[in-house]
C-alpha positions as CSV (number, residue, x, y, z in Angstrom):
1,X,0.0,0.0,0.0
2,X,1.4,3.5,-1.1
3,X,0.4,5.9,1.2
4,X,0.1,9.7,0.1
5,X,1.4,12.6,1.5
6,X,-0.7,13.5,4.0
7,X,-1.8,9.8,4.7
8,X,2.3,9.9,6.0
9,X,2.3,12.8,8.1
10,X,-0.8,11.5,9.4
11,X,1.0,8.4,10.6
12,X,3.9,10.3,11.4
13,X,2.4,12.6,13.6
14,X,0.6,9.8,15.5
15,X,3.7,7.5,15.6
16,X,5.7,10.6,17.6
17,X,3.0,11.0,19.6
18,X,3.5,7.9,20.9
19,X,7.2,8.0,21.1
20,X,8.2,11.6,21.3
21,X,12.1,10.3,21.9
22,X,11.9,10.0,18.2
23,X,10.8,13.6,17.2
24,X,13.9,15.7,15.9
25,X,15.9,17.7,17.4
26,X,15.5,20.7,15.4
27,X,12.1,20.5,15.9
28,X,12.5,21.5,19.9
29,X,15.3,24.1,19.4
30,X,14.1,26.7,17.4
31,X,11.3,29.0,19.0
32,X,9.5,29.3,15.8
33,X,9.7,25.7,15.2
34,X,7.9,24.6,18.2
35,X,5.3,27.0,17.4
36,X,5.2,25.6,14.1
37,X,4.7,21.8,15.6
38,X,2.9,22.8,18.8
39,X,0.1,20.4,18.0
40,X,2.2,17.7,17.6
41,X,4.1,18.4,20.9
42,X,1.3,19.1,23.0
43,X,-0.6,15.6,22.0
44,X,2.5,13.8,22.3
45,X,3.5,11.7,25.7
46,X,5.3,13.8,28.3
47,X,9.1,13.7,28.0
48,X,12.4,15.1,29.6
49,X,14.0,15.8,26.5
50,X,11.2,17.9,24.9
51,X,10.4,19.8,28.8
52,X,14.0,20.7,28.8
53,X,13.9,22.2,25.2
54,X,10.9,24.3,26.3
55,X,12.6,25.6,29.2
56,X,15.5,26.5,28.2
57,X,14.0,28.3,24.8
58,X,11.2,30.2,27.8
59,X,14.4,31.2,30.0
60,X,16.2,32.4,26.9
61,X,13.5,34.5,26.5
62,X,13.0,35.6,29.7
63,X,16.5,36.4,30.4
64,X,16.8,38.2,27.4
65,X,13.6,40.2,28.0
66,X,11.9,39.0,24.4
67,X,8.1,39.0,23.9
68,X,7.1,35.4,23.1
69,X,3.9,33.6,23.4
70,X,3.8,32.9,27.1
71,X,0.2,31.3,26.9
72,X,1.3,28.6,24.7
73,X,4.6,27.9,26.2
74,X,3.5,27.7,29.4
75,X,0.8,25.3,28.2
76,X,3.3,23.3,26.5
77,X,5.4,22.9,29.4
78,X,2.3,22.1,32.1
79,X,1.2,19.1,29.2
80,X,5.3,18.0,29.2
81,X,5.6,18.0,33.3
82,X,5.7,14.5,34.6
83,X,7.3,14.2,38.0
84,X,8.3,10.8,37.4
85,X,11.3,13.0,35.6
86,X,11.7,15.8,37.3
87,X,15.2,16.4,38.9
88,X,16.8,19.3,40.7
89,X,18.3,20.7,37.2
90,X,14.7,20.6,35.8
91,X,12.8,21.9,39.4
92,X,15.0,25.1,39.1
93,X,14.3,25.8,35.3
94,X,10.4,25.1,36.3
95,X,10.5,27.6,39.1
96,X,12.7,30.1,37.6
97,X,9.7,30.1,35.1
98,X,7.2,30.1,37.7
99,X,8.9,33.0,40.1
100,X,9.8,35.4,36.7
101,X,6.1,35.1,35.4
102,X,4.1,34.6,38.5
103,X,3.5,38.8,39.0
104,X,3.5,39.1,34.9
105,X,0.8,36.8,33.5
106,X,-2.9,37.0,34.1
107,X,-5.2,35.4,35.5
108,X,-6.3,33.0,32.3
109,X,-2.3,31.6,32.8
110,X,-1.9,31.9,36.5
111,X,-3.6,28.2,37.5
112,X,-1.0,26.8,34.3
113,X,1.7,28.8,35.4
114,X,1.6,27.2,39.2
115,X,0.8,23.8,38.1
116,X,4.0,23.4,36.9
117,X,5.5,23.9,39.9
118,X,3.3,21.5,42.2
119,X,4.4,18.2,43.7
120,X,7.9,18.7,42.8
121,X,10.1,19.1,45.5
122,X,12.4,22.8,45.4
123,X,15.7,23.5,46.3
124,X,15.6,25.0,49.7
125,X,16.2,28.7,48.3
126,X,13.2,28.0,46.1
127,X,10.9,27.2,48.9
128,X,12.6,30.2,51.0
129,X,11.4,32.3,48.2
130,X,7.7,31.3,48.1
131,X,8.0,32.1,51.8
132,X,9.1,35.3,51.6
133,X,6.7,36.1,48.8
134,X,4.0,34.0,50.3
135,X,1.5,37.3,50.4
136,X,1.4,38.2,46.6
137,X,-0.4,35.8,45.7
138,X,-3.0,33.4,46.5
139,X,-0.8,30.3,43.6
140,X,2.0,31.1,46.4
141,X,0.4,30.3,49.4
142,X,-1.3,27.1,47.6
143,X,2.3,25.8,47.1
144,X,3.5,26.3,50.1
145,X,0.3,24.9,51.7
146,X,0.3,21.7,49.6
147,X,3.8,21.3,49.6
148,X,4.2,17.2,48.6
149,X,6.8,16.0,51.4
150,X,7.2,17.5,55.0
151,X,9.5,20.4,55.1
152,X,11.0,22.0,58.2
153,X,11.2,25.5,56.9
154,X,8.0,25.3,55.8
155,X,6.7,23.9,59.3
156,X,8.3,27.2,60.7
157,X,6.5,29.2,58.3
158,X,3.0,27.8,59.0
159,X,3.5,28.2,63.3
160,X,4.5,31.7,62.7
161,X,1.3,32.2,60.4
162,X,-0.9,30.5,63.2
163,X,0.6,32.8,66.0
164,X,0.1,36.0,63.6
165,X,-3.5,34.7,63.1
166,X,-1.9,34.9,59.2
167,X,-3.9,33.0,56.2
168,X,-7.1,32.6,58.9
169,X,-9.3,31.2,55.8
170,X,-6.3,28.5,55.6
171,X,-6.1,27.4,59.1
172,X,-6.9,24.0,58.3
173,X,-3.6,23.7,56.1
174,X,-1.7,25.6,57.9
175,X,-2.0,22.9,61.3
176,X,-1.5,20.3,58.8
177,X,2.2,21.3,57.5
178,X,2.6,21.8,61.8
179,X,1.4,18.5,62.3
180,X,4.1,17.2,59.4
181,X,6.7,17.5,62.4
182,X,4.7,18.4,65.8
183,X,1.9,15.3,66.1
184,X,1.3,16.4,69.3
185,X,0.3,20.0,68.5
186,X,-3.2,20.8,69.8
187,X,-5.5,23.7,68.7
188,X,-8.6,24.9,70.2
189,X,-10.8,24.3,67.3
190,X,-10.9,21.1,67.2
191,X,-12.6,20.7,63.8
192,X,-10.0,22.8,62.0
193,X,-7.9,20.3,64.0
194,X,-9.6,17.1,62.4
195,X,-8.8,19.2,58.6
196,X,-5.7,19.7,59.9
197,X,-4.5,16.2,60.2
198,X,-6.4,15.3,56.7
199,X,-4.1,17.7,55.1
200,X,-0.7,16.6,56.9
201,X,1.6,14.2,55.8
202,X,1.6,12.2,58.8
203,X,1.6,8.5,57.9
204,X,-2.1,7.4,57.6
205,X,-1.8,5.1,61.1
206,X,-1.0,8.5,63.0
207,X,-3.8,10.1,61.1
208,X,-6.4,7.6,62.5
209,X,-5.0,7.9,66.0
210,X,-5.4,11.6,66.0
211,X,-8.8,11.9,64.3
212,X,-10.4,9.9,67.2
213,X,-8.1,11.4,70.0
214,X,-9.5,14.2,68.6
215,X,-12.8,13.4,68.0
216,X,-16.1,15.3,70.1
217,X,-19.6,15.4,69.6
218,X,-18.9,19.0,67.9
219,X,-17.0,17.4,64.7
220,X,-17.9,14.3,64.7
221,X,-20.0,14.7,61.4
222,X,-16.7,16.4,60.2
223,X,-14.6,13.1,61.3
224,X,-16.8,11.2,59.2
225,X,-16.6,13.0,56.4
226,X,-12.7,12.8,56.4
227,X,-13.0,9.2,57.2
228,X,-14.7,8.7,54.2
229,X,-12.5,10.9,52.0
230,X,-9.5,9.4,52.8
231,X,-11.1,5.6,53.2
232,X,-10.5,5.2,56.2
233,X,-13.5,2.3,56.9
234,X,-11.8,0.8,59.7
235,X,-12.1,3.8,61.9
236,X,-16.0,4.3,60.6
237,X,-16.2,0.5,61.6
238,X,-14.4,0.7,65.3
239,X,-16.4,4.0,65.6
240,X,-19.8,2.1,64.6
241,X,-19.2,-1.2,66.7
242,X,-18.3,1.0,69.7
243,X,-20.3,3.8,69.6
244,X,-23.5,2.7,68.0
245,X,-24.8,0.4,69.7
């Protein structure tokens, strides 16, 4: 079967799709060229090589202080993250994006812009950054908040905030990252408490013991309800067989 011309790229196109190792180099150097194939790259499976091409064509740019098409690069980059790649050389280039754009971009970029950025782990100068920016903006505070592994400047950050009566909507999060190191930490309401220890990274054994010891008649529809988010049915169960009957 002879295929015709655009039968070929049709294949082609679909073939590096599927194994974006094989699309060319040239293609990810050039600015104009990955505007040219952005269709192809965005549809195609997430890979180091072609994130690394896109970052270091954005920082050029940045650096450089040249208009480009941050929309679509951005995009680009968010569909090429996958963290089952991402090392410390790549989690600076993704933050150096994120920290030079963050004030700059608005608001139809801002959720792509800090997706990039979340559940990778930072360099601790990146993270000391977020902290000291933490009040510009509201993508900040989320990474800080839902920061993927326990981190002791960030636990320092969070007890501050609660002493300050910082971030009051956030509470909740904030007793979480506390809880990350402090288990023991108590807080008056005892609801936000119970959130608290939903949001920590306290190993899910902890989290059980501390949603009953915490437990009262106040939150108890609240336990449940974090109970059944985070499936814990064994603690519904040991609640059920020895509190309802």
């Amino acid at each position: 079967m002879n295929l015709t011309r655009e039968q070929y790229i049709i294949l082609e196109n679909s073939y590096l799709r599927h194994f974006p190792t094989n699309i060319p180099e040239e293609i990810l150097l050039d600015y104009k060229s990955v505007l040219e194939f952005k269709a192809l790259i965005r549809h195609s499976k997430a890979d180091k090589r072609i994130l690394s091409h896109l970052l270091d064509i954005v920082i050029d740019k940045i650096t450089t202080k040249k208009r480009f098409q941050k929309i679509t690069f951005i995009k680009l980059i968010r569909w090429q993250c996958d963290n089952s790649f991402i090392d410390s050389d790549l989690s600076d280039k993704l933050f150096f994006v994120f920290k030079s754009l963050i004030a700059e971009v608005n608001d139809t970029i801002l959720w792509s812009l800090s997706v990039i950025i979340k559940d990778i782990e930072l360099s601790q100068e990146n993270i000391d950054w977020l902290i000291e920016h933490y009040q510009d903006s509201e993508h900040i505070q989320n990474r800080l908040l839902r920061y993927p592994i326990p981190n002791k400047g960030i636990t320092t950050w969070s007890d501050q905030c609660l002493k300050q009566k910082k971030l009051q909507n956030r509470i909740s999060e904030l007793i979480g990252l506390k809880l990350n190191f402090y288990p023991d930490f108590n807080y008056k309401n005892k609801t936000s408490l119970l959130w608290g220890i939903h949001y920590s990274k306290l190993q899910d054994k902890t989290k059980k013991e501390l949603l009953i010891k915490h437990m009262t008649h106040e939150n108890f529809e609240e336990l449940i309800k974090i109970c059944e988010k985070n499936e814990f049915v064994d603690v519904i169960s040991q609640l059920y067989n020895d509190l309802g009957k």
